[in-house]
N, C-alpha and C positions, 0 to 999 in steps of 0.2 A: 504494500500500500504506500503509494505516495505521501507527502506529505506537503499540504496547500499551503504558499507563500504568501503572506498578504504583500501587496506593495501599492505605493505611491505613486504620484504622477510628481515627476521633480520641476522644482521652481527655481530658476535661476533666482528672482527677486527675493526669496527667503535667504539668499546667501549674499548678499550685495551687504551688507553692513559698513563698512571704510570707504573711505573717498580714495582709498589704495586698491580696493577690489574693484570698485565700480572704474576708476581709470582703467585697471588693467585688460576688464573684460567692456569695453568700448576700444582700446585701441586694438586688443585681439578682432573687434567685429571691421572695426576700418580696416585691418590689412587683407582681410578678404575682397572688401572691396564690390559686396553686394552690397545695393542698395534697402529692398525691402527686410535686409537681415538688419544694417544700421536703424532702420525706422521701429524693427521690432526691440531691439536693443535698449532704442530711446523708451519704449516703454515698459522694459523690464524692469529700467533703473527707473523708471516715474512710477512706476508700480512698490518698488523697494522705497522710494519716499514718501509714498503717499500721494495717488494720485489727485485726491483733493484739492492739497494742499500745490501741489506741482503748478493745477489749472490753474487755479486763484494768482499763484505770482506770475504766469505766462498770461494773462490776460485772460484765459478761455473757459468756458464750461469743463465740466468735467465729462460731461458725455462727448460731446464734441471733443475732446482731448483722446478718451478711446474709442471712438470713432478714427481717426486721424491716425495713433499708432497701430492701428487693427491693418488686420493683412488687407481689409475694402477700402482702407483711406487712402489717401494721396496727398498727404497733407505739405501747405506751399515751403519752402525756405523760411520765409519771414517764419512762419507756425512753430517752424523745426529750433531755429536760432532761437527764441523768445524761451521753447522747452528748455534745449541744453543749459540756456542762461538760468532759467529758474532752476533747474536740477545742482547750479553748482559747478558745472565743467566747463573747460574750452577748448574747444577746438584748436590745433596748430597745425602748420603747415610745415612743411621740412622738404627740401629736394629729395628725389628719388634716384 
């Protein structure tokens, strides 16, 4: 007889806690260099802070905020830049 495993479904956003981990796993998602991987990224880590709270300092709804990081959104630059600023990070540029 076997014996049945229970298991989880894993949450990147339960392990985001530092502003060390959350760097690290954003620039991990940049050097891929998918886009709607970055846009889900953005909402893993706005999920790890509170997506609430994320909307309210980025200007937007909260529904409108995961609408926008959801794999259906499309959400503009301005939208994206406004998140990252609320969430705390920034973007940099570096020759390749």
């Amino acid at each position: 007889m076997t014996k049945k495993i229970k298991t989880t479904p894993w949450d990147i956003s339960e392990h985001l806690r530092t502003e060390d981990e959350i760097a690290a796993y954003l620039n991990a998602v940049l050097e891929d260099g998918d886009i709607a991987l970055f846009v889900s990224a953005i909402g893993d880590i706005a999920k790890a802070r509170g997506m609430t709270e994320i909307a309210r300092k980025a200007g937007v709804s909260r529904s409108s905020l995961y609408h926008s990081l959801s794999g259906r959104g499309n959400p503009e630059f301005a939208t994206m830049m406004s998140v990252i600023h609320s969430l705390g990070v920034k973007l940099t540029a570096a020759p390749v």
